[in-house]
C-alpha positions in Angstrom: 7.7 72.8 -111.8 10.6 74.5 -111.5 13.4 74.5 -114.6 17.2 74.3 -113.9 19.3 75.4 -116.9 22.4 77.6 -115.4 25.0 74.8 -115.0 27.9 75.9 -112.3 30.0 73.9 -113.5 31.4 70.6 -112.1 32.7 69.7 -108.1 35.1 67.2 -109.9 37.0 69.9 -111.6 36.1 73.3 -110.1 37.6 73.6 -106.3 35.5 77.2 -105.5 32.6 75.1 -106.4 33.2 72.3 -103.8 33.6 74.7 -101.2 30.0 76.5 -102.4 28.7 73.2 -102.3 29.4 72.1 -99.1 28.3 74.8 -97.7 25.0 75.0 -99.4 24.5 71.3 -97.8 25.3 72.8 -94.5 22.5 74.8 -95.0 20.3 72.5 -96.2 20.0 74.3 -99.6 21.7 71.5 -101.7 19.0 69.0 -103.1 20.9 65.7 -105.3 19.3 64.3 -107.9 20.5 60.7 -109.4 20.5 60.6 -113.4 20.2 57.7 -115.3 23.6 57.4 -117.6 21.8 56.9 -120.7 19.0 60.3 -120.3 23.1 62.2 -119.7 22.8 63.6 -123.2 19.0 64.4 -123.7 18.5 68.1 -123.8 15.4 68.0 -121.6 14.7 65.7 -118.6 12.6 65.9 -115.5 14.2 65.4 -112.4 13.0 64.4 -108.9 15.8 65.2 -106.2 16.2 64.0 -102.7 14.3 66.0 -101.1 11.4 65.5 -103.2 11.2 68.2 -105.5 10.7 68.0 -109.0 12.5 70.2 -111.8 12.3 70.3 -115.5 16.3 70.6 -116.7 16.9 71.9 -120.2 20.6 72.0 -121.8 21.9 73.6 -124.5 22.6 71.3 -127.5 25.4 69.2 -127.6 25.9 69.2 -124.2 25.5 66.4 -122.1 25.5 65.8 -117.7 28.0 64.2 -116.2 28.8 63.5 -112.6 29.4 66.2 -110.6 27.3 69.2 -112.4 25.7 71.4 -110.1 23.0 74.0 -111.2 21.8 77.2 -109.9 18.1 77.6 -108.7 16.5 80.5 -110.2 15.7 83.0 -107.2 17.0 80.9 -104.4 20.4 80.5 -102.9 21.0 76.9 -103.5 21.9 74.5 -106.3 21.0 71.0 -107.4 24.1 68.6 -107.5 23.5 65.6 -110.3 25.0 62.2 -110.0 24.8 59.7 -113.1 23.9 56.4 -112.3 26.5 53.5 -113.2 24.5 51.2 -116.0 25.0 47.5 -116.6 27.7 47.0 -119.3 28.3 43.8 -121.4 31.8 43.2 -121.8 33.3 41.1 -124.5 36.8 40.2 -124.4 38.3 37.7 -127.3 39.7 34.5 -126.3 43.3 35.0 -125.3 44.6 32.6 -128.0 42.8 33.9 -130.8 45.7 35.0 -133.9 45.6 39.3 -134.3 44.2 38.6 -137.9 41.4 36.5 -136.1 40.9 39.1 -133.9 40.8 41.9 -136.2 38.4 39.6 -138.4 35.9 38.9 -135.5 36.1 42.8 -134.2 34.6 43.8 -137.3 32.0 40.7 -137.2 31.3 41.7 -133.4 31.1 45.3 -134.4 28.4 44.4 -137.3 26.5 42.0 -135.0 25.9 44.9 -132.2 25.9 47.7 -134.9 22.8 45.8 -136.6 21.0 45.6 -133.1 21.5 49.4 -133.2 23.0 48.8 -129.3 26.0 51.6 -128.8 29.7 50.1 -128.9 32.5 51.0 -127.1 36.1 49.6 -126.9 38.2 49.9 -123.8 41.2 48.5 -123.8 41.0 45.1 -125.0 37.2 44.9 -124.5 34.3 45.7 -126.7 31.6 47.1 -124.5 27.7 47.6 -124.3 25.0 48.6 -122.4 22.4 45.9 -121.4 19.3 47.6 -122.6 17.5 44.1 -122.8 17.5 40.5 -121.1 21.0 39.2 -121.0 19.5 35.9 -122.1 18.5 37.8 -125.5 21.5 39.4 -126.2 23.8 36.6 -125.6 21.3 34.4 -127.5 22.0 37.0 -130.4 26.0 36.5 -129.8 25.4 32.8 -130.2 23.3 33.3 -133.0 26.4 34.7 -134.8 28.8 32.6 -133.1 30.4 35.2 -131.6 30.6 33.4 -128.1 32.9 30.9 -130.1 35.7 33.8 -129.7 34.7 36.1 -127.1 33.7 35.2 -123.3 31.3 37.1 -121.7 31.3 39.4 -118.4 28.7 42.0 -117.1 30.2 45.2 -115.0 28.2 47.9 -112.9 30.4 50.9 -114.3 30.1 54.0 -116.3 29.9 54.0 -120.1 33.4 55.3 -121.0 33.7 58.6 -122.2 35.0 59.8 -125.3 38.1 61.5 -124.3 39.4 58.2 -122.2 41.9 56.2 -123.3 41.6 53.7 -126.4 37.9 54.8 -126.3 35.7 54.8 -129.9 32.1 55.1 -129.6 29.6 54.5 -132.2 25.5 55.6 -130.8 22.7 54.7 -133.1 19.1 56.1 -132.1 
């Protein structure tokens, strides 16, 4: 197997590198390989692309994938172009005519709830956010459990865990 390590950079922020990789797809020297969200910030993962090849990727510590990465192939012209699959998200949102001292209250209850399940938290906006790493059913049983469905409703979204730069983002990951 093959490793990949010598990351490009990024099509999403690097224009010389969209034109490289465009035309490394016209040649048929571009393979894609779909990551899930939640391996982004392991250091070594094995990779199967589209065109069934298999690679071992290493990366340097404290680094992490995000859409758009492309990395060299050792002694080939080519690269391998990684996309990050969108994950299931579990999105709380207090009741709209909860006081701001009752919501302040139950964001710290919420955050203790999810904290103690070890499941990451993120808040976007007015929504506290988390991946669904287990049957709804269970995790909303554990909301109800704690009464937390008394002041928050419930929603699920296909959509990528938000990143720690974005706006009104905190992020808390417990392994």
């Amino acid at each position: 197997m093959q490793s990949l390590s010598r990351c490009l950079g990024n099509i999403h922020h690097d224009p010389a590198l969209v034109a490289q990789v465009a035309d490394w797809r016209h040649q048929g020297r571009l393979s894609e390989a779909t990551v899930d969200e939640r391996d982004a910030r392991k250091g070594r993962l094995r990779l199967m692309t589209d065109k069934g090849r298999e690679y071992g990727l290493v990366l340097a510590r404290g680094t992490a994938l995000t859409s758009g990465d492309i990395f060299s192939l050792d002694g080939e012209e080519g690269g391998v172009l990684i996309a990050l699959s969108r994950q299931e998200l579990m999105m709380l949102t207090f009741r709209p005519d909860l006081s701001m001292e009752d919501r302040i209250r139950w964001a710290v209850r919420v955050g203790h709830v999810l904290g103690n399940q070890h499941w990451p938290v993120a808040i976007v906006d007015e929504h506290i956010c988390t991946p669904v790493t287990i049957d709804r059913a269970v995790m909303e049983t554990v909301l109800k459990t704690h009464h937390v469905t008394d002041y928050c409703t419930i929603h699920y979204e296909q959509r990528a865990w938000p990143s720690e730069d974005g706006h009104h983002v905190w992020t808390t990951h417990h392994s």
